[in-house]
Residue, then its C-alpha position, 0 to 999 in steps of 0.5 A: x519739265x515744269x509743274x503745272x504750278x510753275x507754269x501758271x506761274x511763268x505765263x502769269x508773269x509773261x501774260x500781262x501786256x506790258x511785260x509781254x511787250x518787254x520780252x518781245x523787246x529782249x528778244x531783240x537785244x538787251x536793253x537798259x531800264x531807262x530804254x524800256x521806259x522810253x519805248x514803252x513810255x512808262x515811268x521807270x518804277x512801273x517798268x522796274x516792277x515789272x522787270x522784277x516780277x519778270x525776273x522771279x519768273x525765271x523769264x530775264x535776268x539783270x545785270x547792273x553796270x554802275x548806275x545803270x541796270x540791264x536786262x535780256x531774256x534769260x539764258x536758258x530754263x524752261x521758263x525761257x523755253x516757254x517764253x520762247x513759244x509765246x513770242x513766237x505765235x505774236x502777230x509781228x503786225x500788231x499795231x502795238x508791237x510795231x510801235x514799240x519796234x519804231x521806237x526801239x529803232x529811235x533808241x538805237x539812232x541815239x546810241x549810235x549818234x552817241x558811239x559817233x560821238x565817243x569816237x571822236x572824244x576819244x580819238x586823240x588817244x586812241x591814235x596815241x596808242x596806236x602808234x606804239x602798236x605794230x600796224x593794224x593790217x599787220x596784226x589782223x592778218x595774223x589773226x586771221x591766220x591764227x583763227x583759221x578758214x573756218x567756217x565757225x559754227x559760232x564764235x564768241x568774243x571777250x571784252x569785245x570792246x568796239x567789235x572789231x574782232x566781229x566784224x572782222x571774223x564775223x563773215x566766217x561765223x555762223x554766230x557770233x557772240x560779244x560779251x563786254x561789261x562796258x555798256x558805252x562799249x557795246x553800243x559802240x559795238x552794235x554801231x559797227x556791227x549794224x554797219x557791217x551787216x551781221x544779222x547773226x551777232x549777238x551782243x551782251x553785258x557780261x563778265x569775262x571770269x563768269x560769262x554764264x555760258x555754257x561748256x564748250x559752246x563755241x568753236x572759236x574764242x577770241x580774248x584781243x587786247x583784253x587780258x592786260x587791264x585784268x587783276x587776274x588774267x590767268x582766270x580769264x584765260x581758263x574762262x575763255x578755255x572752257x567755253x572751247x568745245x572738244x577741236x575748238x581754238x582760242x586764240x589771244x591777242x596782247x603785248x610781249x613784256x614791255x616797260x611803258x609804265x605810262x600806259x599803266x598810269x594813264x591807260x589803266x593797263x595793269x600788266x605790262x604785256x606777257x612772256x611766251x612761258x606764262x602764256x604757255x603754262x596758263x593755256x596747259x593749266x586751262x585744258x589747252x594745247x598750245x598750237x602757235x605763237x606769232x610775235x609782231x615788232x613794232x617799227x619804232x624802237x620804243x613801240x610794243x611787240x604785239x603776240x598772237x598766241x593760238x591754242x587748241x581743246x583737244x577732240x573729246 
């Protein structure tokens, strides 16, 4: 519970009307400073300040990604709880706040327009890539397989990337979750998301050995071609364990050994794919049973054997 002290505090810092706007704003998605700026159309140290005091409170957190900074509501606490009550009795017919939604909405028009963009910039190696790669409806297949019928009360994906484990698992999920620490990544992502209509998904800046989510948050945890570009995969795997609750799976989706130093070189890939055995024991060394393995070749003779791996926390 808060003081009575601390709550002065929190609704000091929430009640003043452009920061109460900004966490009308982050309750819809997380934004960068430069975004705000354009919906509130202030200047950006004003809304820097703002956000500070935001943060103090214990009302946003911020996350840096290069140059750029991003905020989002923070993850819990009683400040949230209590921020939570005030955005719920706001009028959502405001004249104010329905500007700043229209103007959100523009922000998110540039985004996508920008996502269309990155596609079509990056396709070319994309499609080089995947020619190495067993086919695409081979490899969702399994994974879907390797998820299971569900349904999932909520499912978390990390390093979404551009979201495609989402949308393609997301019908089955009551939640979805994506974490990602590309923000150019996830606007792709909320593109396709957006596209594919799922209400219930959330996407989030956030770090694949720290994600900030509570234990055992979620019955279904997806890691998809993430874990070769990693320093040290074996801490991502215990990260992605422990958000499984006590029944929950993970499953894993990366190559087999392989030795196309190429991707290394030029695809900033730093593991060149992993064996059964590895796998096996960093799943055990992070509380998990390993339930199946499932190898796809490639047609070629030169392409990368993709391994869907499933493991399970045991029921507490």
């Amino acid at each position: 519970m808060l003081s009575a002290d601390r709550t002065v505090d929190v609704l000091r810092a929430a009640g003043e009307p452009s920061r109460l706007r900004i966490l009308a704003l982050l309750a819809r998605e997380e934004l960068a400073v430069l975004e705000i700026c354009k919906v509130l159309d202030q200047s950006q140290p004003r809304v820097s300040r703002h956000l500070r005091l935001l943060a103090e409170a214990g009302l946003v957190e911020r996350f840096p990604d290069g140059a750029w900074v991003f905020y989002r509501p923070a993850a819990e606490g009683e400040p949230r709880t209590l921020a939570d009550r005030v955005l719920a009795d706001l009028d959502g017919a405001d004249p104010v706040l329905v500007r700043d939604a229209e103007r959100l909405e523009a922000v998110r028009a540039e985004r996508r327009t920008a996502a269309d963009q990155y596609f079509a910039r990056n396709a070319a190696t994309w499609d080089e890539i995947r020619s190495l790669h067993v086919a695409e409806d081979r490899v969702e297949a399994a994974i879907r397989d390797a998820a299971g019928p569900g349904p999932f009360h909520r499912l978390v994906d990390l390093g979404t990337g551009s979201g495609r484990m989402l949308t393609l698992l997301g019908p089955r999920a009551t939640s979805c979750l994506g974490l990602d620490l590309s923000q150019q990544m996830l606007n792709v992502a909320r593109a396709r998301v957006e596209a594919a209509s799922l209400p219930a998904c959330d996407l989030r800046h956030g770090d694949i050995f720290a994600t900030r989510l509570p234990d055992g948050c979620a019955d279904l945890v997806v890691v998809h071609q993430v874990l070769h570009f990693l320093g040290d995969p074996t801490a991502a795997v215990r990260e992605a364990g422990r958000l499984a609750v006590p029944g929950g799976r993970l499953v894993i989706v990366d190559f087999a050994p392989h030795a196309l130093e190429v991707l290394r070189e030029q695809h900033q890939h730093r593991r060149l794919g992993f064996s059964a055995a590895e796998m096996k024991r960093w799943l055990s060394s992070a509380g998990l049973r390993q339930t199946g393995l499932e190898i796809l070749s490639p047609a070629r003779s030169d392409g990368l054997t993709v391994c869907v791996w499933t493991a399970e926390r045991s029921p507490a």
